[in-house]
N, CA, C and O atoms as a Tripos MOL2 file, in Angstrom:
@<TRIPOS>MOLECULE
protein
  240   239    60     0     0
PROTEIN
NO_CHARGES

@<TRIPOS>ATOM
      1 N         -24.6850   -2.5480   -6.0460 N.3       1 UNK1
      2 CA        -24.4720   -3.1730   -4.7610 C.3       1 UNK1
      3 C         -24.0260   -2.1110   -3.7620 C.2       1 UNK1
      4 O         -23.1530   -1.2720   -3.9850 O.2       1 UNK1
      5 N         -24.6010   -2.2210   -2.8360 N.am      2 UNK2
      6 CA        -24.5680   -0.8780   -1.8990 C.3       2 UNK2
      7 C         -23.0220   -1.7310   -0.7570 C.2       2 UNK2
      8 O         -22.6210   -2.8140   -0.3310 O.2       2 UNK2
      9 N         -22.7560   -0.4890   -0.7720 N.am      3 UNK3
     10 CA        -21.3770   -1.5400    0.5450 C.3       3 UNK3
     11 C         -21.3090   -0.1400    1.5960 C.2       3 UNK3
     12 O         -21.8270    0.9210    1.2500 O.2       3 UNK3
     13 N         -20.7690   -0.2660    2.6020 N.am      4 UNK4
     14 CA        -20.1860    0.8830    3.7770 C.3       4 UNK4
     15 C         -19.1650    1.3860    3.3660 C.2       4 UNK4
     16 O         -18.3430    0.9540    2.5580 O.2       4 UNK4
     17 N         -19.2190    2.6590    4.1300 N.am      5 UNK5
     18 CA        -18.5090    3.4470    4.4260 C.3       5 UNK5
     19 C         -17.1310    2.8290    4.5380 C.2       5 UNK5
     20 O         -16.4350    3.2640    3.6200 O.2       5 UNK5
     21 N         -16.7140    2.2940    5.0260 N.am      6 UNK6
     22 CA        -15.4080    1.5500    5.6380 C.3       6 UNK6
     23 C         -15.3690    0.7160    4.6620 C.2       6 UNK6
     24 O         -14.5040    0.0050    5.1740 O.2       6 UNK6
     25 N         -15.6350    0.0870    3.4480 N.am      7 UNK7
     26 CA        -15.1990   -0.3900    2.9520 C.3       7 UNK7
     27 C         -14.9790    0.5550    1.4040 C.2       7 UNK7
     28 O         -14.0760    0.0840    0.7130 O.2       7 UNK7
     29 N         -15.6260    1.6990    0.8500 N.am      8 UNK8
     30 CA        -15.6550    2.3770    0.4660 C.3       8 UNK8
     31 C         -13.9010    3.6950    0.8290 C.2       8 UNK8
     32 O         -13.2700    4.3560    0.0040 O.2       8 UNK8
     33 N         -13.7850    3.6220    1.6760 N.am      9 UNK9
     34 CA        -12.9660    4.2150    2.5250 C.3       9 UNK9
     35 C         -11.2970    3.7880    2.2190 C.2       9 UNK9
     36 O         -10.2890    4.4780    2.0690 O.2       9 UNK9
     37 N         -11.5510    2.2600    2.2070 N.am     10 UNK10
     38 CA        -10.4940    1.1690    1.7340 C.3      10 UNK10
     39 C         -10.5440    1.1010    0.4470 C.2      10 UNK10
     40 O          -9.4730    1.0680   -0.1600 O.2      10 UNK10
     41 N         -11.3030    1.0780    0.0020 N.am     11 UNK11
     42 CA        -11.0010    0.9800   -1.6530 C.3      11 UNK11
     43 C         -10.4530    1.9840   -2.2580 C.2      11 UNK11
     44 O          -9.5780    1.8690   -3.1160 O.2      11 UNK11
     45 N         -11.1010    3.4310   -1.7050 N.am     12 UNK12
     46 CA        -10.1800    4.6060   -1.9210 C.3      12 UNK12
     47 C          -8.9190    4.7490   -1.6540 C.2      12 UNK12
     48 O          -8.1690    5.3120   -2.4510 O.2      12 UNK12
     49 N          -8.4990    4.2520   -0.4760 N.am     13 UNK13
     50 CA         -7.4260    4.6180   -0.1750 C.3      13 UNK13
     51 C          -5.9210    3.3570   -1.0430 C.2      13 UNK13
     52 O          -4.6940    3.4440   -1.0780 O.2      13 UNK13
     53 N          -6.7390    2.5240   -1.4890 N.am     14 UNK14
     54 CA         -5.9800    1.5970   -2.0070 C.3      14 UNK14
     55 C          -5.8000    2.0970   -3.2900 C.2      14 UNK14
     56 O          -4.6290    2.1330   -3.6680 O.2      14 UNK14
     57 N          -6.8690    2.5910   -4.2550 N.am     15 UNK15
     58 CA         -7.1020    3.0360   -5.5120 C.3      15 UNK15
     59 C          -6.0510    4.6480   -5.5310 C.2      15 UNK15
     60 O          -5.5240    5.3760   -6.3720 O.2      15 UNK15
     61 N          -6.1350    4.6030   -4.6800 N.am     16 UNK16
     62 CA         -4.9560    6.2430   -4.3350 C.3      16 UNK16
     63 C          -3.5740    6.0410   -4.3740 C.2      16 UNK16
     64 O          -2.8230    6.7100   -5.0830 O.2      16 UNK16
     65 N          -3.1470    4.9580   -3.4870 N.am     17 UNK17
     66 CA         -1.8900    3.8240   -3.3970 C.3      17 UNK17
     67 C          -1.3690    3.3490   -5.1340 C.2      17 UNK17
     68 O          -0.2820    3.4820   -5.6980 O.2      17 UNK17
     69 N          -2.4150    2.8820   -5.5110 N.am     18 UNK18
     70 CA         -1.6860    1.8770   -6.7150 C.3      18 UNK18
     71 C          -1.8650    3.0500   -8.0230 C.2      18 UNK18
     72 O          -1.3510    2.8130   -9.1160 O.2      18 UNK18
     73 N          -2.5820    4.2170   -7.7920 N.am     19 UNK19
     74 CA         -2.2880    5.3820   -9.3410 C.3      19 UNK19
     75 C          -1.2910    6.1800   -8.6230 C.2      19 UNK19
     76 O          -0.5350    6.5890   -9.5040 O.2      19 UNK19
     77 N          -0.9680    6.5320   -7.7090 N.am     20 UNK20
     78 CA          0.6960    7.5040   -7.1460 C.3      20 UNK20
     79 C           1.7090    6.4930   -7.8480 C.2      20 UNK20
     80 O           2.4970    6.9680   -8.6650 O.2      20 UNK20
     81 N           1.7320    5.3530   -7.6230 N.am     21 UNK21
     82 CA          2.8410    4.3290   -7.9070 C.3      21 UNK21
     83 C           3.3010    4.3880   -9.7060 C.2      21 UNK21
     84 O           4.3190    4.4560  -10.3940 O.2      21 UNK21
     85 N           1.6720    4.3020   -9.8850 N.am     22 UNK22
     86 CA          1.6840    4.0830  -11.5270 C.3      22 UNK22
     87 C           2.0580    5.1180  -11.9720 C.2      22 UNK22
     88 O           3.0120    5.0770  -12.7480 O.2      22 UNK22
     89 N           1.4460    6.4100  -11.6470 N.am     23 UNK23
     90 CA          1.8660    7.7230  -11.9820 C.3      23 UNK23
     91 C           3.3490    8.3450  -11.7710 C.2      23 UNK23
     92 O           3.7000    9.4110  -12.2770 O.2      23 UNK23
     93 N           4.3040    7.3930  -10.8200 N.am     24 UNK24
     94 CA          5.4280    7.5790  -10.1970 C.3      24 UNK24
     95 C           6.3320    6.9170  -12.0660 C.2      24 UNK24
     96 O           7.0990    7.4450  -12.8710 O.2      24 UNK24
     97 N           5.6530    5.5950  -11.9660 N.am     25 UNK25
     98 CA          6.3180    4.4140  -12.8450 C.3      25 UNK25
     99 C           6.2300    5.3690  -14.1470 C.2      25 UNK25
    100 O           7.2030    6.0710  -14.4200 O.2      25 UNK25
    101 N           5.0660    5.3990  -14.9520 N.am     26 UNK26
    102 CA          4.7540    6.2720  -15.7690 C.3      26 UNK26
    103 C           5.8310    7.5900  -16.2470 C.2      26 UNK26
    104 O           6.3820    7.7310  -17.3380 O.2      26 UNK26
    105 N           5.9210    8.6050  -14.8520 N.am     27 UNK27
    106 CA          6.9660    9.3220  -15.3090 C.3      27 UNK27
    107 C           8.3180    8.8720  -15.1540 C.2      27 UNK27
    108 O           9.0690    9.6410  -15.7530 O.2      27 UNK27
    109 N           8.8610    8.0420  -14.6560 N.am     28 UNK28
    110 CA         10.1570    7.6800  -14.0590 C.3      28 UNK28
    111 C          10.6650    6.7620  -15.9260 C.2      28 UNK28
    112 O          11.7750    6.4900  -16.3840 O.2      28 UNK28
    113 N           9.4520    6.5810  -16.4240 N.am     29 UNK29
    114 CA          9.6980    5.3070  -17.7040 C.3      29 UNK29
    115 C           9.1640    6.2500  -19.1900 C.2      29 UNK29
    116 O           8.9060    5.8280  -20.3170 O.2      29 UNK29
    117 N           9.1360    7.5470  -18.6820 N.am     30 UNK30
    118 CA          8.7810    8.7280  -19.7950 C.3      30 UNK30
    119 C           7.5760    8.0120  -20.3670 C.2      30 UNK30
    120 O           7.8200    7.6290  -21.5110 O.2      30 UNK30
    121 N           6.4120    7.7150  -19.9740 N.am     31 UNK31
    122 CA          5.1750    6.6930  -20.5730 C.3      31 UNK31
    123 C           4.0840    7.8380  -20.3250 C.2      31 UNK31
    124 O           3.4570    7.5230  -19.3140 O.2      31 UNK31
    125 N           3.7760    8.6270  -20.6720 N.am     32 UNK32
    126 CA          2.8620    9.5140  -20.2380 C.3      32 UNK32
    127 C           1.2730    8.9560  -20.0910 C.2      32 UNK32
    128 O           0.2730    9.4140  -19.5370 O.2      32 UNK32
    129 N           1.4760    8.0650  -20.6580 N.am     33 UNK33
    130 CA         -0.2150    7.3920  -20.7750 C.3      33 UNK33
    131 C          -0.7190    6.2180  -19.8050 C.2      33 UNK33
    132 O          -1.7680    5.5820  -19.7040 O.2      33 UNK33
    133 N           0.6970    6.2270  -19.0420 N.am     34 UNK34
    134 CA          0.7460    5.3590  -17.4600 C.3      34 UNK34
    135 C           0.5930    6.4580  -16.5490 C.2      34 UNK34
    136 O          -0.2960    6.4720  -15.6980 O.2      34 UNK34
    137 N           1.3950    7.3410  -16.6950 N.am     35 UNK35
    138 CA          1.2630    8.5060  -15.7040 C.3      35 UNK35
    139 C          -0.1450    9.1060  -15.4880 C.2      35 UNK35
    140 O          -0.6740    9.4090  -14.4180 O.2      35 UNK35
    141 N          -0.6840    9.2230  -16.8700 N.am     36 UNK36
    142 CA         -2.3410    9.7630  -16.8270 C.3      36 UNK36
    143 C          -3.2240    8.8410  -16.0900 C.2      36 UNK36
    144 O          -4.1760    9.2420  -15.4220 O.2      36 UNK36
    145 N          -2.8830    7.5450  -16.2240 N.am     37 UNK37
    146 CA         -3.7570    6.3100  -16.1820 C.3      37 UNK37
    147 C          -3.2790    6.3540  -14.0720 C.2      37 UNK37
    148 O          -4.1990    6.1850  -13.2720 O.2      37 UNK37
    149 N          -2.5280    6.4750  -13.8080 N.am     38 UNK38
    150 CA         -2.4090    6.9550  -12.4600 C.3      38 UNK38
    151 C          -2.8560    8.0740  -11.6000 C.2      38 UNK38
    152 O          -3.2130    8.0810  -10.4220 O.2      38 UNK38
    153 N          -2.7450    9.0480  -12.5080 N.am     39 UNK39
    154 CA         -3.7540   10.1970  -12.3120 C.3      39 UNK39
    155 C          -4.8960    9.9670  -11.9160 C.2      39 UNK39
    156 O          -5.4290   10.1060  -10.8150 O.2      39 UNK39
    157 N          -5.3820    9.4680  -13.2410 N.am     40 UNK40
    158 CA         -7.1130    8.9150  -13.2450 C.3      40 UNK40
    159 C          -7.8690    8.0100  -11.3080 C.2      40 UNK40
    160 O          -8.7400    8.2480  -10.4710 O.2      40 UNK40
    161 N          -6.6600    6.8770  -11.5940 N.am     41 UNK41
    162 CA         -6.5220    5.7160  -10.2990 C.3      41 UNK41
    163 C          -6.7810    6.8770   -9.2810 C.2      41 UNK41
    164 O          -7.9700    6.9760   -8.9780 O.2      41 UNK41
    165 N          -5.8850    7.8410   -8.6430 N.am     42 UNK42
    166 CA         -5.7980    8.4130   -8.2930 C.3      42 UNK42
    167 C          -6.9200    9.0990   -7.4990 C.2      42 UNK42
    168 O          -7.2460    8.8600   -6.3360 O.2      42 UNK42
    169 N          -7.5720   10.2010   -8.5390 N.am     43 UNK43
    170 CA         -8.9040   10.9510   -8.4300 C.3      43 UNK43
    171 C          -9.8520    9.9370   -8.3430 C.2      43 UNK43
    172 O         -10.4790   10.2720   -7.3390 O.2      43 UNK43
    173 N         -10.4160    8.7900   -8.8030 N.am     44 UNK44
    174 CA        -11.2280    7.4690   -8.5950 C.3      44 UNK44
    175 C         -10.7940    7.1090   -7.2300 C.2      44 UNK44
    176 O         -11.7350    6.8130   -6.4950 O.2      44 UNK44
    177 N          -9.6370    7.0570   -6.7020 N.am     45 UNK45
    178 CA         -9.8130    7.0900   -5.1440 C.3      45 UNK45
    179 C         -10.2620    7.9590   -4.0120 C.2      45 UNK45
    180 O         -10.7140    7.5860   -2.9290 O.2      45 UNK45
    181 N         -10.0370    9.3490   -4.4990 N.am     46 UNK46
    182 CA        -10.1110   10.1350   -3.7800 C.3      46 UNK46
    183 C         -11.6920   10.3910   -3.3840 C.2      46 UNK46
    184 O         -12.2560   10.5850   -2.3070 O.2      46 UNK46
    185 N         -12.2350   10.2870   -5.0130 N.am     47 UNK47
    186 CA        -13.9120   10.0430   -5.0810 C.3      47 UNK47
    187 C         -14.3730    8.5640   -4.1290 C.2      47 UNK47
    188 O         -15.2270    8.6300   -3.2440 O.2      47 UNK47
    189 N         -14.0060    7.9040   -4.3120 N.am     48 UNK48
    190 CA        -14.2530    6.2750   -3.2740 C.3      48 UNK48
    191 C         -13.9920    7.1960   -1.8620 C.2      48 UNK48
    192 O         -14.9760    7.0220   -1.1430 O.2      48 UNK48
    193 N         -13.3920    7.7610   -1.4610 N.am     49 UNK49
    194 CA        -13.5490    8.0450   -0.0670 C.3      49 UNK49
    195 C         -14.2420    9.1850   -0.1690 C.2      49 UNK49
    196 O         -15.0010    9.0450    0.7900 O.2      49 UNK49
    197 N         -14.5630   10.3690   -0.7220 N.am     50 UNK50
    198 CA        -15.4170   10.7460    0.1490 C.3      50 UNK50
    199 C         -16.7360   10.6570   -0.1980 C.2      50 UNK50
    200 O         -17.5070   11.5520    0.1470 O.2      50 UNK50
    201 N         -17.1300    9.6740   -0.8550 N.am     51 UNK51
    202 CA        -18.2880    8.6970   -0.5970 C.3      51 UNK51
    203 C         -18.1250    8.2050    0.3530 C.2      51 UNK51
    204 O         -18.8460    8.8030    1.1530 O.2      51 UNK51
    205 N         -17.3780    7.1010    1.0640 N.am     52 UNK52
    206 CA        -17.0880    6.8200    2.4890 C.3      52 UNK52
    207 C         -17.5070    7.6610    3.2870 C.2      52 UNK52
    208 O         -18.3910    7.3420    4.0820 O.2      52 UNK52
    209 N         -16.9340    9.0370    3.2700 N.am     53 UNK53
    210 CA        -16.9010   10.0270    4.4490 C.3      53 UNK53
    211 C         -18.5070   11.2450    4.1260 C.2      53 UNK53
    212 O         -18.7940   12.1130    4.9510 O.2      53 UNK53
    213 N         -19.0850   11.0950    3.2120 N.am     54 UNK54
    214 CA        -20.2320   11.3590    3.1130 C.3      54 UNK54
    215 C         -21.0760   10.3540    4.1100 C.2      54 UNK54
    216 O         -21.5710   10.7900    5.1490 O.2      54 UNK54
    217 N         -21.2360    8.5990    3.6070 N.am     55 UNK55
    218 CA        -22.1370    7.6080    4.1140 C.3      55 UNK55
    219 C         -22.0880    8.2170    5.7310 C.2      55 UNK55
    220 O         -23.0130    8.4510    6.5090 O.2      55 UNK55
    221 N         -20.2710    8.3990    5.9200 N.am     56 UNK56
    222 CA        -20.4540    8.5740    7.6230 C.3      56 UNK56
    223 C         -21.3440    9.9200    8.3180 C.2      56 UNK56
    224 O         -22.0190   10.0230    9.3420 O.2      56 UNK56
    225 N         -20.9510   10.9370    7.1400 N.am     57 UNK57
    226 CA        -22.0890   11.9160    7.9770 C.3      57 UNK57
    227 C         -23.4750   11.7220    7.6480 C.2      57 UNK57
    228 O         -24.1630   12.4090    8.4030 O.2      57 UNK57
    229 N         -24.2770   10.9560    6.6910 N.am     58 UNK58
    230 CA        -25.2020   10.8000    6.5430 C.3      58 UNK58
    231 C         -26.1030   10.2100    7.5830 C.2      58 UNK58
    232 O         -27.2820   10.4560    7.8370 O.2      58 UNK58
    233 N         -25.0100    9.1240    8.2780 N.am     59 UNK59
    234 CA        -25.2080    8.3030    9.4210 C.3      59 UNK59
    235 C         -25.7930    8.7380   10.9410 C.2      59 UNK59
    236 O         -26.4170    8.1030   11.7920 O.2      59 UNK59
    237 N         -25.2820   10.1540   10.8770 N.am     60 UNK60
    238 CA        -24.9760   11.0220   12.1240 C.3      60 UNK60
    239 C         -26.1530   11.9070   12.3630 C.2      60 UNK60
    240 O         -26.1500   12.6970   13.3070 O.2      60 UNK60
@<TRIPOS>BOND
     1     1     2 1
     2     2     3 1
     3     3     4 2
     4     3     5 am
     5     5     6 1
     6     6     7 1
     7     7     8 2
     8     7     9 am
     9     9    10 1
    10    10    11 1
    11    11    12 2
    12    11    13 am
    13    13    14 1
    14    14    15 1
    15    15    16 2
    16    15    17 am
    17    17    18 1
    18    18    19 1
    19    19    20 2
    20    19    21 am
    21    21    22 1
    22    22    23 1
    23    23    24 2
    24    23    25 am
    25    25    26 1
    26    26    27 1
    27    27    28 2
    28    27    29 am
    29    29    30 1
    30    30    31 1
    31    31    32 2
    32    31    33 am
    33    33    34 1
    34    34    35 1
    35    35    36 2
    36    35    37 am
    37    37    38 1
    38    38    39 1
    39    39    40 2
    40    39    41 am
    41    41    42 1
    42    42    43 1
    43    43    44 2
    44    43    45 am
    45    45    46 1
    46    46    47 1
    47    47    48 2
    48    47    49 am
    49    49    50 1
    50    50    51 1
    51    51    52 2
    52    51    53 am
    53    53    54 1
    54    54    55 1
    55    55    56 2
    56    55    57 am
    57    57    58 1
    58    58    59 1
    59    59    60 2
    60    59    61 am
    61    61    62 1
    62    62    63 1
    63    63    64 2
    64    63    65 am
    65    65    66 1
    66    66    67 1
    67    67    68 2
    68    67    69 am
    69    69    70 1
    70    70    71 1
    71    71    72 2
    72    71    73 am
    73    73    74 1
    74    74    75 1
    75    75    76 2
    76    75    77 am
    77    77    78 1
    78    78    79 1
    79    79    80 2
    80    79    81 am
    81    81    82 1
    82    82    83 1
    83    83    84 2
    84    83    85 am
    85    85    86 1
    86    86    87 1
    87    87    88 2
    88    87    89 am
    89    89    90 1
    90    90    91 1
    91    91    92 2
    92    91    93 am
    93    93    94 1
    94    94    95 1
    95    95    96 2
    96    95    97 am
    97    97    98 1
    98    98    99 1
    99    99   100 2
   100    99   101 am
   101   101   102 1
   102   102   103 1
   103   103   104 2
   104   103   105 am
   105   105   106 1
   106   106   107 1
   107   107   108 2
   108   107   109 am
   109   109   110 1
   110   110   111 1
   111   111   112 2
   112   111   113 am
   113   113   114 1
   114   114   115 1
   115   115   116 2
   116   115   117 am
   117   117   118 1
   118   118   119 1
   119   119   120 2
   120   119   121 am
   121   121   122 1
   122   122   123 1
   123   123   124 2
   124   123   125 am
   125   125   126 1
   126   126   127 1
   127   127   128 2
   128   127   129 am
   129   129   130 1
   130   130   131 1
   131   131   132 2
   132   131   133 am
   133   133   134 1
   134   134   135 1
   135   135   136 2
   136   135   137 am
   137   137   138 1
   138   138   139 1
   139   139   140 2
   140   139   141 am
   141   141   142 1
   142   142   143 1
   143   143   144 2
   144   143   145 am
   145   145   146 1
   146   146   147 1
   147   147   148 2
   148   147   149 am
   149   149   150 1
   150   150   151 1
   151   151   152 2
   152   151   153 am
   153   153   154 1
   154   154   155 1
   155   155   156 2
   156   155   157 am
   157   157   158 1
   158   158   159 1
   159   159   160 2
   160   159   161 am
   161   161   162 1
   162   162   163 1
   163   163   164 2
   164   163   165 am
   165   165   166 1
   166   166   167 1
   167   167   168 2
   168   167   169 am
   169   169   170 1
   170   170   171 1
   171   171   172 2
   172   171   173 am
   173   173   174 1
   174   174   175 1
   175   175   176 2
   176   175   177 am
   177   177   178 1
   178   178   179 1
   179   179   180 2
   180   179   181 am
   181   181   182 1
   182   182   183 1
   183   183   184 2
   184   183   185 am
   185   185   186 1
   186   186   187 1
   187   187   188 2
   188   187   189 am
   189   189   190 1
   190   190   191 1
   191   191   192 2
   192   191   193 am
   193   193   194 1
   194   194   195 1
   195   195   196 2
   196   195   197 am
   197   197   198 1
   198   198   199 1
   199   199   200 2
   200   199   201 am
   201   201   202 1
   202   202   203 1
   203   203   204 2
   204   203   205 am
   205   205   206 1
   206   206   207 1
   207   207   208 2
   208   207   209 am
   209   209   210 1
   210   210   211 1
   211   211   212 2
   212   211   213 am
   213   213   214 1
   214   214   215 1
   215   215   216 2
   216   215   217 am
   217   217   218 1
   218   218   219 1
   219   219   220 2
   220   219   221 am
   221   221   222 1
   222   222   223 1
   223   223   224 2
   224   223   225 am
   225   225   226 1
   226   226   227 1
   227   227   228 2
   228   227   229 am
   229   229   230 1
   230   230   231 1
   231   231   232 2
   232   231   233 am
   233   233   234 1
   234   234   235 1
   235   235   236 2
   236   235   237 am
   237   237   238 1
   238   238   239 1
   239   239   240 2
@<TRIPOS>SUBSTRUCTURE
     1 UNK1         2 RESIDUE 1 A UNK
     2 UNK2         6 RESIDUE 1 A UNK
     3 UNK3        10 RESIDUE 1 A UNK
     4 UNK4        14 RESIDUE 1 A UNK
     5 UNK5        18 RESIDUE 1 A UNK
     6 UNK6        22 RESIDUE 1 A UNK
     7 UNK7        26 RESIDUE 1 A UNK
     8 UNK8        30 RESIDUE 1 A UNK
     9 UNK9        34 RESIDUE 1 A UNK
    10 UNK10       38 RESIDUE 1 A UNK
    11 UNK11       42 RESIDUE 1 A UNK
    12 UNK12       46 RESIDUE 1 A UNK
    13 UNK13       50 RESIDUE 1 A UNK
    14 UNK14       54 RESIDUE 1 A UNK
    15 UNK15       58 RESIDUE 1 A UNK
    16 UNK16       62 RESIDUE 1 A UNK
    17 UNK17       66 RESIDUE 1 A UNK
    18 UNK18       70 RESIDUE 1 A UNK
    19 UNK19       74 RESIDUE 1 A UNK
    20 UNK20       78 RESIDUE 1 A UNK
    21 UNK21       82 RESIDUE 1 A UNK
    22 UNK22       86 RESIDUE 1 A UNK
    23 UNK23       90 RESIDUE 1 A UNK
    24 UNK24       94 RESIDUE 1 A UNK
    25 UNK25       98 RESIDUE 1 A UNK
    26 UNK26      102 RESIDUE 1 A UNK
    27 UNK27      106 RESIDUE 1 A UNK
    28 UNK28      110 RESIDUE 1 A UNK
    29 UNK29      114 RESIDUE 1 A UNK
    30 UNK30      118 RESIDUE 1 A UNK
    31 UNK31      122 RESIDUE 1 A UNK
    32 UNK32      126 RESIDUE 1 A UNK
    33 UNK33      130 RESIDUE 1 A UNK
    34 UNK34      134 RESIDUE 1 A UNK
    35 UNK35      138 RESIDUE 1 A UNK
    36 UNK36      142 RESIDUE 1 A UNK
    37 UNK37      146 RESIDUE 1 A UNK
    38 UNK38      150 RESIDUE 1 A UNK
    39 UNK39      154 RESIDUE 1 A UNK
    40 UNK40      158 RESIDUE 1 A UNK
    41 UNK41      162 RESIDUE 1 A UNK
    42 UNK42      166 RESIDUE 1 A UNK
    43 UNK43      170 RESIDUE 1 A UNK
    44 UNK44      174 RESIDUE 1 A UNK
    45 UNK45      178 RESIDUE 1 A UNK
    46 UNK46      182 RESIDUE 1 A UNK
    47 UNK47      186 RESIDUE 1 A UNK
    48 UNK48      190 RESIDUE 1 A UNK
    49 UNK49      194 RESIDUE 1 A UNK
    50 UNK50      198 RESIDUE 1 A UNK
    51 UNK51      202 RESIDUE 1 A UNK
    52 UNK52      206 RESIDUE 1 A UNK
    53 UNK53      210 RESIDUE 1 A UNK
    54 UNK54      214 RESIDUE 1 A UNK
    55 UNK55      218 RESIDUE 1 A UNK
    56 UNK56      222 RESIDUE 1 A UNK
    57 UNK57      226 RESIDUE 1 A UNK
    58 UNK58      230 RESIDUE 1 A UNK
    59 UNK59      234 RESIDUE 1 A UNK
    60 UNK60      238 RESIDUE 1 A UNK
């Protein structure tokens, strides 16, 4: 399913939001396999946006 930029953009930036947290929780609770699993969230967001920010220069 193809979606925009802007929503691509949001998902990243949300998916970035909730693995810092986990990755925060993770080390704060010595769980290393939450912390990784936030990591992961993390980089999966960072990739969601700049897919976003690719679509936009593709656009241009």
């Amino acid at each position: 399913m193809a979606t925009g930029s802007k929503s691509d953009k949001a998902e990243g930036a949300l998916d970035k939001v909730k693995g810092k947290v986990k990755k925060a929780v993770g080390k704060a609770t010595d769980k290393p396999g939450t912390e990784a699993e936030g990591r992961a969230q993390q980089s999966k967001g960072h990739a969601e946006s700049a897919r976003g920010n690719a679509k936009d220069a593709l656009k241009k």
